[in-house]
N, C-alpha and C positions, 0 to 999 in steps of 0.2 A: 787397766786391762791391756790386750794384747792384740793388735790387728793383722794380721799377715797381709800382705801386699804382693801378690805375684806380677810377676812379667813374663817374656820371654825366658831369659835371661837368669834370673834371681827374683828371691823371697826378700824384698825389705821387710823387716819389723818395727812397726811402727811402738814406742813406748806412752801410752800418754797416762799422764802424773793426773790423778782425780783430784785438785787437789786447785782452791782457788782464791781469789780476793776474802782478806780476815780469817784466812781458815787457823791463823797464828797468834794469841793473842797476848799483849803483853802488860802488863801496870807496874809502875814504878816511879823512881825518885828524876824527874827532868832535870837537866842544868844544860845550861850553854858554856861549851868550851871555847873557851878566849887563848888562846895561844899567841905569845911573842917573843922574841928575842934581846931581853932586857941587857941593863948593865948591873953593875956593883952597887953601885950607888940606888938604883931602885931597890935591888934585893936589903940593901941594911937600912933604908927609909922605913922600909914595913916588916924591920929584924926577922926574915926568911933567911933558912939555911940555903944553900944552890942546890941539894939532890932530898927534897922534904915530902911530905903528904901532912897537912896540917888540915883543921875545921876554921874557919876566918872567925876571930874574935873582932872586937869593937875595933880596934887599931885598925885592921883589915877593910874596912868598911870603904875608904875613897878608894881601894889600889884598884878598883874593876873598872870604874870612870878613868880611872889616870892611865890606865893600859891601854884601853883604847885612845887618848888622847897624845897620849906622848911614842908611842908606838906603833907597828905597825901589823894588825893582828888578822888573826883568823879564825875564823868562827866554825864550831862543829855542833851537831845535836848529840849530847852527852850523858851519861848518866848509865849505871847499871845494865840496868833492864834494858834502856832504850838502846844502848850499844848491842845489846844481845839479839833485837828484833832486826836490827838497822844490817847487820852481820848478817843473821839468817836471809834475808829477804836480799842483800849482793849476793846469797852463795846460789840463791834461787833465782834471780835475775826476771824469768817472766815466770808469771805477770804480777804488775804492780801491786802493791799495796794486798800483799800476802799478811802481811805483818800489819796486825793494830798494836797501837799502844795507848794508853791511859795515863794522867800524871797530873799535877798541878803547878800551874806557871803565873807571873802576874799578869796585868793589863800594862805593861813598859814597852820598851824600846827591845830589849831583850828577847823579850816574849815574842816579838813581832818578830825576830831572826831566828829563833829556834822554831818559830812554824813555817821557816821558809826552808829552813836548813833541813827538817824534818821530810819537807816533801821533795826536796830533793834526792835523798837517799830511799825514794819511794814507798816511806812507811807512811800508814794512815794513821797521824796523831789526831786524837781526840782529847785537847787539854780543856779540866775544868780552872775557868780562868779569874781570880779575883783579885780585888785591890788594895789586901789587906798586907801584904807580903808583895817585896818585889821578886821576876824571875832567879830562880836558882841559877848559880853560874860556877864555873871550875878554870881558876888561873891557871895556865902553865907557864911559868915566866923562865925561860931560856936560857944558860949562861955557857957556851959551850955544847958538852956532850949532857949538863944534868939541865933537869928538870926540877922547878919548885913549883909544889903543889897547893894551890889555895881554894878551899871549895865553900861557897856559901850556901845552904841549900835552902833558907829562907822558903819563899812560895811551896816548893818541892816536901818541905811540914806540912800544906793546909787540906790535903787532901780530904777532900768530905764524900762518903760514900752517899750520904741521903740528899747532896745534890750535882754527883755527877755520874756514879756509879747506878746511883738505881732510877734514873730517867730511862724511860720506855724507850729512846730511840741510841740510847748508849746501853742500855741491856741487850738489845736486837743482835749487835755488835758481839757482844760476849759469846750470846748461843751461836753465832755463827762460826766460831772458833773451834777447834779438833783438839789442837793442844796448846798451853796454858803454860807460862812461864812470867815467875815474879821472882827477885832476886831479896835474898834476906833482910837486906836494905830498910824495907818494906813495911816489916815488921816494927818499925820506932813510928812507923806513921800511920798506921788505917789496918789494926787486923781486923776488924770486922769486912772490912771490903773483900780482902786476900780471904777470908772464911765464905763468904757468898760466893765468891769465884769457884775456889776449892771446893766447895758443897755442889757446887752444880756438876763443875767435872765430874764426880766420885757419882752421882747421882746419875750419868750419862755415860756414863763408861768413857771417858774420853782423856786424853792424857795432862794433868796436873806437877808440873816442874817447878822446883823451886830451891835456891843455892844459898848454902850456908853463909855465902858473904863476908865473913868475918871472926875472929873469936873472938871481938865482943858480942856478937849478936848470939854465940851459943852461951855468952857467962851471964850477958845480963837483959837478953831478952830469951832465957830460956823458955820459960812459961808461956810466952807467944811463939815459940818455934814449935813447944812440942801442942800448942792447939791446933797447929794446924797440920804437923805429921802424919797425922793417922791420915789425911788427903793427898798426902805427897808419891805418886807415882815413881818420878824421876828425881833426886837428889844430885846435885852439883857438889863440890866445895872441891877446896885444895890441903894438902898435908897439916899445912898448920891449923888452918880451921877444923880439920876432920881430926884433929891430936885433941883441940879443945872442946869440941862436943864430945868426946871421948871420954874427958878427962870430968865434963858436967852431967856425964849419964852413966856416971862410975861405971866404965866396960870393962876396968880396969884393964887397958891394951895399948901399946903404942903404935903396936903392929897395924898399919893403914891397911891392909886386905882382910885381916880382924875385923876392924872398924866397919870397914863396908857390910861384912857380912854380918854383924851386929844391928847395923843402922837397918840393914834390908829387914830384919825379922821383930824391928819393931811394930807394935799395933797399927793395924790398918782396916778402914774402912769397907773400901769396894775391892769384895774377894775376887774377884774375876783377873785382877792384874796382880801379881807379884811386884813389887816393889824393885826399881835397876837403880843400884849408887854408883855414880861416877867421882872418883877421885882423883885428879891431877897430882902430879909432882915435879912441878918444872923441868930440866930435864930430864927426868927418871921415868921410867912407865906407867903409862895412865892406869890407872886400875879400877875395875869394871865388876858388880856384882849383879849379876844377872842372872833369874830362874833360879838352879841350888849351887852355879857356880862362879867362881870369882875368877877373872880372867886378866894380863895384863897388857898393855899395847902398848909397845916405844915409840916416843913421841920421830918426829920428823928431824934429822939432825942437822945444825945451826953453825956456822962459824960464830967465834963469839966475837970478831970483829964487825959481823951485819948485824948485830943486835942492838938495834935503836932506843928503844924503849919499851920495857914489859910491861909496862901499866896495862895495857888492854887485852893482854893474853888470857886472863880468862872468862872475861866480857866475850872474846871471838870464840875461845870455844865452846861457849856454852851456842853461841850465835850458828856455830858448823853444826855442833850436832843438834840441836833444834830445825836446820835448815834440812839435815836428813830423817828427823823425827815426823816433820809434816809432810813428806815424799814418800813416809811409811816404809824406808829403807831398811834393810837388816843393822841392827844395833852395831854390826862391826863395821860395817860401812860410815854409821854416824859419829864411829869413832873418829874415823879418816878423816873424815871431813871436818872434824874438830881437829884435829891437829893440824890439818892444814889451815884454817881461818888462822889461827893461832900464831903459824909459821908464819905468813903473811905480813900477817898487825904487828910481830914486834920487830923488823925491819924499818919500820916507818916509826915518828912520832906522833903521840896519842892514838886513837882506835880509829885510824885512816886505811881508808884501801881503794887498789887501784880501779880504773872503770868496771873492768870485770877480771872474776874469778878464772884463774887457768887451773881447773879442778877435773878430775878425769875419775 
């Protein structure tokens, strides 16, 4: 709402944002990012390329102990989703703990830093915690300007929805939430969870996000993508993911504002909202299907000499415009502010940002 404030002098307008603790809610795959500056000789001990994104096999298994021990690292709270809630909630600043998140981490050493790491970045993690799997975790090992990517997500598999999602005092959590973001991710792990979340949005009118992730998650977990579509409000992905859902829901189209306007008119649930597909294209214009029109926005322009690292570029913008999703901002505004988190994070390595947002 709006307050007028007179004085002598001038009318301040007071803006205030209805909009509070949880009102953002998030579930997904947790890992602890380890970050360091390796050599040569680490990289071919554990036969890593220097610029990779690999899944850590058996081999993999001592290099997360030996990073921390031979090295000198640094710790982040990581993972999908959780970069997306962690992003929204710097771009919103006050007040805290805007943003819940959901996940599953062990009882380790690990576990203990990604709940400490997490409340630093002022999100409210709520991990259901077991001891069957240790903490999920994501090497970055440094050689230079590349990055080698090592990800184990272990614990980040056990998620159980009948004992952490559907406990009364972690459901409370949920209804408290406006809008609802799970990244496709998700999907290899608990769609029953992601379908009770989904159902209740669609059931509340309230808004239901959720990002294609990948194009293996649209070739080979189609079948759990599209159960949960007909709940999906808000659609994320980027060109090549939105080529291969394309390509698995024969649109027969390469054309990416095609695409959106195809994905937007598939079946849906809760008729009261029209379905908005947001498609990234690195630097090319974001593209936007919204109500009966497709729209496009040029991203934010970059020297390519300040370009750190894009791994987290679309972790942040889905994190921006989430951050203008729960402020109930106009869609073209949540553009902006998706391209700016965006602009931000790949300046930096991994999904790092400074104390605050210089966002206007």
């Amino acid at each position: 709402w709006v307050t007028d404030v007179p004085d002598k002098k001038c009318v301040d307008v007071i803006i205030c944002f209805c909009f509070s603790a949880n009102s953002l809610f998030g579930m997904g795959n947790p890992l602890l990012d380890i970050s360091a500056v390796v050599d040569k000789d680490f990289l071919d001990k554990y036969s890593l390329k220097p610029n990779d994104q690999i899944l850590a096999e058996d081999k993999h298994k001592a290099l997360f102990d030996e990073l921390v021990k031979k090295f000198k690292v640094e710790y982040h709270a990581g993972g999908a989703t959780q970069n997306s809630i962690k992003i929204a909630q710097w771009m919103i600043q006050e007040p805290h703990n805007v943003g819940t998140f959901f996940g599953c981490i062990g009882k380790d050493k690990f576990g203990e830093i990604l709940k400490q790491k997490a409340k630093e970045t002022h999100v409210d993690a709520h991990y259901y915690e077991q001891d069957e799997e240790p903490t999920g975790t994501c090497a970055a090992c440094i050689t230079g300007d590349n990055r080698s990517l090592v990800a184990n997500l272990a614990a980040a598999n056990c998620y159980k929805k009948e004992k952490h999602l559907d406990l009364e005092e972690n459901w409370k959590l949920v209804e408290k939430a406006r809008v609802y973001y799970i990244a496709g991710f998700f999907l290899t792990v608990s769609v029953e969870s992601i379908l009770k979340v989904a159902k209740h949005a669609s059931e509340n009118n309230k808004l239901f996000c959720m990002n294609l992730s990948a194009p293996f998650i649209c070739q080979f977990f189609k079948d759990s993508l599209m159960q949960v579509m007909p709940y999906i409000d808000v659609l994320f992905g980027n060109e090549t993911e939105a080529t291969a859902f394309a390509k698995e829901q024969d649109f027969e189209t390469e054309d990416i504002q095609e695409i959106a306007k195809k994905a937007q008119a598939l079946p849906k649930v809760n008729k009261k909202r029209q379905r908005i597909v947001v498609f990234t294209q690195g630097k090319d214009d974001t593209v936007m299907g919204s109500s009966d029109k497709i729209e496009t926005f040029p991203v934010l322009k970059i020297d390519p000499k300040d370009i750190v690292d894009t791994n987290g570029a679309g972790d942040a913008f889905v994190g921006g415009f989430l951050s203008g999703l729960v402020q109930e901002k106009p869609l073209d505004q949540c553009v902006k502010a998706a391209h700016y988190s965006a602009n931000v994070i790949i300046r930096r390595a991994g999904c790092t940002f400074p104390e605050k947002p210089d966002f206007k």
